[in-house]
N, CA, C and O atoms as CSV, one atom per row, in Angstrom:
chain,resi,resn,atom,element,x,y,z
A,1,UNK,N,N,-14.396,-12.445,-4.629
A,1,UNK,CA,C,-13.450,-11.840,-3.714
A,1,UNK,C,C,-13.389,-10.338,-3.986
A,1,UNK,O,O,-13.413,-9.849,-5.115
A,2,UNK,N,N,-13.301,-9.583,-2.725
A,2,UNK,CA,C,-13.432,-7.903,-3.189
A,2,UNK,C,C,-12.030,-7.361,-2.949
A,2,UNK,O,O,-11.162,-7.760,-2.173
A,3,UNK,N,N,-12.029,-6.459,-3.720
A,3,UNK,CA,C,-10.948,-5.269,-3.946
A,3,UNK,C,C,-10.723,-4.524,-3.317
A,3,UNK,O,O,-11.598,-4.129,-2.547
A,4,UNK,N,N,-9.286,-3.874,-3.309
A,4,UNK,CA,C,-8.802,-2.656,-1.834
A,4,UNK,C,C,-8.137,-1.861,-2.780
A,4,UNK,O,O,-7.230,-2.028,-3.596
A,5,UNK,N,N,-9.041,-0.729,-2.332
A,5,UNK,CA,C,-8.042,0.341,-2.899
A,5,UNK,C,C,-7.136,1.168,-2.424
A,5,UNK,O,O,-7.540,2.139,-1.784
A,6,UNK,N,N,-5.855,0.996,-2.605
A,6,UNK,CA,C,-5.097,1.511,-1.579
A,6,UNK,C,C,-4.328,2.843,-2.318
A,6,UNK,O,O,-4.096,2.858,-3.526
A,7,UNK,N,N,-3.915,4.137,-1.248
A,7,UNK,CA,C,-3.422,5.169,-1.794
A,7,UNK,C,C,-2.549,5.596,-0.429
A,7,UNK,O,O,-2.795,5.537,0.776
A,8,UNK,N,N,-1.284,6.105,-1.306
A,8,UNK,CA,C,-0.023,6.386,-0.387
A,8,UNK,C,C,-0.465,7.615,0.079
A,8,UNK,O,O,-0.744,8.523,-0.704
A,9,UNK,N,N,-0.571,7.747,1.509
A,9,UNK,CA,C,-0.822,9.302,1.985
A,9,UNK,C,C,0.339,10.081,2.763
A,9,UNK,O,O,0.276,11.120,3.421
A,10,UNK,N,N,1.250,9.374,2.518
A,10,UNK,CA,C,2.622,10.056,4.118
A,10,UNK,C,C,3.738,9.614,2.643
A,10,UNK,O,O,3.541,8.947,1.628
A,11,UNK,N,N,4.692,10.224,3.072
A,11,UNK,CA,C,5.957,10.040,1.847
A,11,UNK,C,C,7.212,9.178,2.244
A,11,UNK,O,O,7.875,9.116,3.280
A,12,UNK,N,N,7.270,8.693,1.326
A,12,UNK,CA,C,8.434,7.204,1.568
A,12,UNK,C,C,10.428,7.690,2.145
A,12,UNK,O,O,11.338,7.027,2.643
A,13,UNK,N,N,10.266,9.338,1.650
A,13,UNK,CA,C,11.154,9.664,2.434
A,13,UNK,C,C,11.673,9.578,3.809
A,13,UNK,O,O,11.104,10.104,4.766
A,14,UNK,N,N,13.000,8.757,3.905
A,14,UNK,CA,C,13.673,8.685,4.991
A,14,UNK,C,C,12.915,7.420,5.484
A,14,UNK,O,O,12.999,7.246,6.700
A,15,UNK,N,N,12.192,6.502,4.790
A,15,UNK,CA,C,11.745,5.407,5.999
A,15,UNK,C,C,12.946,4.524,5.431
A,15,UNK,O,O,13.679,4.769,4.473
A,16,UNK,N,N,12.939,3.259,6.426
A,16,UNK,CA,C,13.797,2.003,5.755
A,16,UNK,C,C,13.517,1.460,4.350
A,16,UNK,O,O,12.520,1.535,3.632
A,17,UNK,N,N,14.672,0.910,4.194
A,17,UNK,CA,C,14.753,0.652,2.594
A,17,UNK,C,C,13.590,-0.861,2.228
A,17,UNK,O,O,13.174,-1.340,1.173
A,18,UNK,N,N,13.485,-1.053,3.000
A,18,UNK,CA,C,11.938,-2.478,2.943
A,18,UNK,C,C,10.992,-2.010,3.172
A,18,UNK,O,O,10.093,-2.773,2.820
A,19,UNK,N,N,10.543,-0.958,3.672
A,19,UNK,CA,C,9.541,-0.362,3.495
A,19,UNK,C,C,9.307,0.263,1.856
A,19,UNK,O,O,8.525,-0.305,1.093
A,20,UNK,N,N,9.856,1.127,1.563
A,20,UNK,CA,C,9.967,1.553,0.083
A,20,UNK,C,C,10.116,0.533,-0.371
A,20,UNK,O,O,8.938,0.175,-0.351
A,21,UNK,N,N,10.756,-0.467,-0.888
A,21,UNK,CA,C,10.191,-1.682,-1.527
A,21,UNK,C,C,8.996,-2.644,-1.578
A,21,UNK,O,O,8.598,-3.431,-2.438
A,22,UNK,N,N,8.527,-2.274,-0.251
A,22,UNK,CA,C,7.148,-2.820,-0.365
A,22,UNK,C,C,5.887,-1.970,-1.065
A,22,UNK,O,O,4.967,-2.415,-1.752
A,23,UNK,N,N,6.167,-0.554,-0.643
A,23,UNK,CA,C,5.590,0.216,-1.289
A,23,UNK,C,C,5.542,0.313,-2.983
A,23,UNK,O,O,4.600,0.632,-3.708
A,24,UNK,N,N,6.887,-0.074,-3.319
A,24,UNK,CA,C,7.174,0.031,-4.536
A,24,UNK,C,C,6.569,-1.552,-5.268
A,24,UNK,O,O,6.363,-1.664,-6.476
A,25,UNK,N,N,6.424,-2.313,-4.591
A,25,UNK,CA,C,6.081,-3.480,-5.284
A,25,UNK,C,C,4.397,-3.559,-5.119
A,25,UNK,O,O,3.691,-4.475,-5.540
A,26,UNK,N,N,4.013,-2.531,-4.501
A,26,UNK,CA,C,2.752,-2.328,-4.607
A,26,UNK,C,C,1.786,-1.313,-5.671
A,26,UNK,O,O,0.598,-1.150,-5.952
A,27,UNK,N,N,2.821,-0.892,-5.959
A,27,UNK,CA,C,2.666,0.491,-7.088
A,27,UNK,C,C,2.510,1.499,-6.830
A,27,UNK,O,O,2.010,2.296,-7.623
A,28,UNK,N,N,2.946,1.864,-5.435
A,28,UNK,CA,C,2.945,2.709,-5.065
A,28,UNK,C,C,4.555,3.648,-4.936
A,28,UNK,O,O,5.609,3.344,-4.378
A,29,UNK,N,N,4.129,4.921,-5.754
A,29,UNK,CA,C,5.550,5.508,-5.796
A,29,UNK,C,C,5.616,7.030,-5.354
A,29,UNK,O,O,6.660,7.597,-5.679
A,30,UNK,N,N,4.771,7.713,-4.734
A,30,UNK,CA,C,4.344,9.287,-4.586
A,30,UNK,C,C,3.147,9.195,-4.208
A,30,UNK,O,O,2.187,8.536,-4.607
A,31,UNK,N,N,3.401,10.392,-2.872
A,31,UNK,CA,C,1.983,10.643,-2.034
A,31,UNK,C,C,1.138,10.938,-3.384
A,31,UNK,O,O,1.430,11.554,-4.409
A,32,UNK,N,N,-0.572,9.928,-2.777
A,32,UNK,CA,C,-1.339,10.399,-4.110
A,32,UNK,C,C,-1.530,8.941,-4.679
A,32,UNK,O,O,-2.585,8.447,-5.076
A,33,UNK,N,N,-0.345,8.389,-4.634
A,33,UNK,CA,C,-0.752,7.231,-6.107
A,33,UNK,C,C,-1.722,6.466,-5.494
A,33,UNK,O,O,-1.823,6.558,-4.270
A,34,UNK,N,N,-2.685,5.499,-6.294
A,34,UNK,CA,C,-3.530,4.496,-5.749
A,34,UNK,C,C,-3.586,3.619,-6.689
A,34,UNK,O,O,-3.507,3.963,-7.868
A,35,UNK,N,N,-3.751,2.187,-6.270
A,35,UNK,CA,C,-3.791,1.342,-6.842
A,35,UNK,C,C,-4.873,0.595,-6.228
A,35,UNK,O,O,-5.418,0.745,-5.134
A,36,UNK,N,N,-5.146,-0.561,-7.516
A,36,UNK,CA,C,-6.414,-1.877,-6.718
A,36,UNK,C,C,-5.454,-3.163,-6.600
A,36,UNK,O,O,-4.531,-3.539,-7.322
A,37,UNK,N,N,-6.019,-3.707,-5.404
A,37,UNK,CA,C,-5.203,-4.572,-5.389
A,37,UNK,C,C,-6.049,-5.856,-4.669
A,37,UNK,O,O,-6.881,-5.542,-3.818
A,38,UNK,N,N,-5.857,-7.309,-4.990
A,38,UNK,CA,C,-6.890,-8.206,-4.802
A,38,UNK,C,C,-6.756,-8.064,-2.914
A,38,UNK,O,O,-5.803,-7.544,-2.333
A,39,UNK,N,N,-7.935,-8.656,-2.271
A,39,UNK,CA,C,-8.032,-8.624,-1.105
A,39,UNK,C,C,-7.415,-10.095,-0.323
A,39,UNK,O,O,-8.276,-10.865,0.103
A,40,UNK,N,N,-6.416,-10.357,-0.195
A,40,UNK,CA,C,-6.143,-11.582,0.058
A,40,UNK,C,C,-4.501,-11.729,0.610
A,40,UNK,O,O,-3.652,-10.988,0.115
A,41,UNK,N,N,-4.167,-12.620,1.546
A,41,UNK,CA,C,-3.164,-12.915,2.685
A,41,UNK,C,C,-1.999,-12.046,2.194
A,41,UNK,O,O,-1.364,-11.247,2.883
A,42,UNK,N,N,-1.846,-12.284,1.088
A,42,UNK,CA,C,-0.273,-11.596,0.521
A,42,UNK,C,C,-0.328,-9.980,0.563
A,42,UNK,O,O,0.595,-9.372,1.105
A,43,UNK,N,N,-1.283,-9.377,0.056
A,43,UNK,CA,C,-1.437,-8.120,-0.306
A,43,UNK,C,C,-2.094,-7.511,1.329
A,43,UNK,O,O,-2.185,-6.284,1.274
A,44,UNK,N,N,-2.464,-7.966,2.447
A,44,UNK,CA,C,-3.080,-7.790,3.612
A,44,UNK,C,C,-1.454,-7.924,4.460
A,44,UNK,O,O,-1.496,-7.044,5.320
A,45,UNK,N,N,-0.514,-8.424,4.525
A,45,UNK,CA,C,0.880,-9.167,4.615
A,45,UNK,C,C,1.618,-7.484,4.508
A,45,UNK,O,O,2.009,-6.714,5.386
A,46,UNK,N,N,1.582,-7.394,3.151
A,46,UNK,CA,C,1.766,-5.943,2.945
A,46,UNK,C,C,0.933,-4.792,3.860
A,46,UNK,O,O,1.610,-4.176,4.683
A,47,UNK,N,N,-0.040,-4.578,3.789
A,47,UNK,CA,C,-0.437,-3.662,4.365
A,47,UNK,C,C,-0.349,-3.570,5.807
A,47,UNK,O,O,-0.571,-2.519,6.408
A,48,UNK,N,N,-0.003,-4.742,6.412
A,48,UNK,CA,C,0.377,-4.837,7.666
A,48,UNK,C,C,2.100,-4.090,7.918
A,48,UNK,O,O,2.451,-3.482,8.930
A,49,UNK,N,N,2.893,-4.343,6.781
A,49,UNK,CA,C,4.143,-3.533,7.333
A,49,UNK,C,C,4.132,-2.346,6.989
A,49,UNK,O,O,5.282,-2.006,6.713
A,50,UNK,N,N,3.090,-1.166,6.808
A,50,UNK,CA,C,3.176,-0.120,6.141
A,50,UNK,C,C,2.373,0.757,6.026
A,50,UNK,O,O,2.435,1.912,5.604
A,51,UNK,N,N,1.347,-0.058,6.560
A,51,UNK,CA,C,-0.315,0.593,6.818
A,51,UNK,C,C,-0.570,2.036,7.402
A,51,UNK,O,O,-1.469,2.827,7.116
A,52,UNK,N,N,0.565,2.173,8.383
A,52,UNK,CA,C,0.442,3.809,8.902
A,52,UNK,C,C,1.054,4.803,7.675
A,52,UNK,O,O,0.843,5.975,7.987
A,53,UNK,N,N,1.622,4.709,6.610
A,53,UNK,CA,C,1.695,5.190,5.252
A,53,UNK,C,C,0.402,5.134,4.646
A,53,UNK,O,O,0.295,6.095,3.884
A,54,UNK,N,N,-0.625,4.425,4.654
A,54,UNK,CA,C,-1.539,4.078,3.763
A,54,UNK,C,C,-2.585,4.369,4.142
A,54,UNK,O,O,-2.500,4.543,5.358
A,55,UNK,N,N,-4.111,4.622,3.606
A,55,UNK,CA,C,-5.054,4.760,3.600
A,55,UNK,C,C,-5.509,3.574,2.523
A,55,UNK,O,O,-4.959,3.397,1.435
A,56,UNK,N,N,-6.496,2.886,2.983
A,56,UNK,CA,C,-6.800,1.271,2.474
A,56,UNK,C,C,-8.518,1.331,2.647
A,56,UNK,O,O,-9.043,1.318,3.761
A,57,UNK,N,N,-9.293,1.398,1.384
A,57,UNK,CA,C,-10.743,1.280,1.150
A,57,UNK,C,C,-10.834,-0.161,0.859
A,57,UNK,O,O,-9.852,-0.902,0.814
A,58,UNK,N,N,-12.305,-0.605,0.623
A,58,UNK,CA,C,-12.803,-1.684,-0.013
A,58,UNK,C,C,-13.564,-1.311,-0.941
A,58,UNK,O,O,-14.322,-0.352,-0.798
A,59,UNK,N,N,-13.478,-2.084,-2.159
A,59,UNK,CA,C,-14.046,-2.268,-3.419
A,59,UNK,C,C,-15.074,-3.168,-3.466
A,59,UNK,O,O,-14.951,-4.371,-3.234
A,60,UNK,N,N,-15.743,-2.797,-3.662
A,60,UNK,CA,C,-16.666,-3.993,-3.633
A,60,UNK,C,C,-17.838,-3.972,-5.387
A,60,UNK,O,O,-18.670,-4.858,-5.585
């Protein structure tokens, strides 16, 4: 199974408070950060509520 690398590009200021928690449970905390994260329903779940914040590669 391949890897996504995801990095916060827009800032969590002023969005709703479930948004920043999703962000935050992603490890994401400041334009810039990136994390790997497995490629699969839960973590895709996420990137679906938030994705226009995000810039999202594949690892392979």
């Amino acid at each position: 199974m391949a890897n996504l690398n995801i990095k916060l590009v827009k800032s969590l200021n002023g969005r709703l408070e479930k948004q920043v928690a999703t962000a935050h449970s992603m490890g994401l905390r400041k334009i810039g950060d990136i994390t790997v994260q497995p490629d699969n329903d839960q973590t895709r779940g996420k990137i679906a509520k938030i994705g226009y914040l995000l810039q999202v590669t594949e690892v392979k």
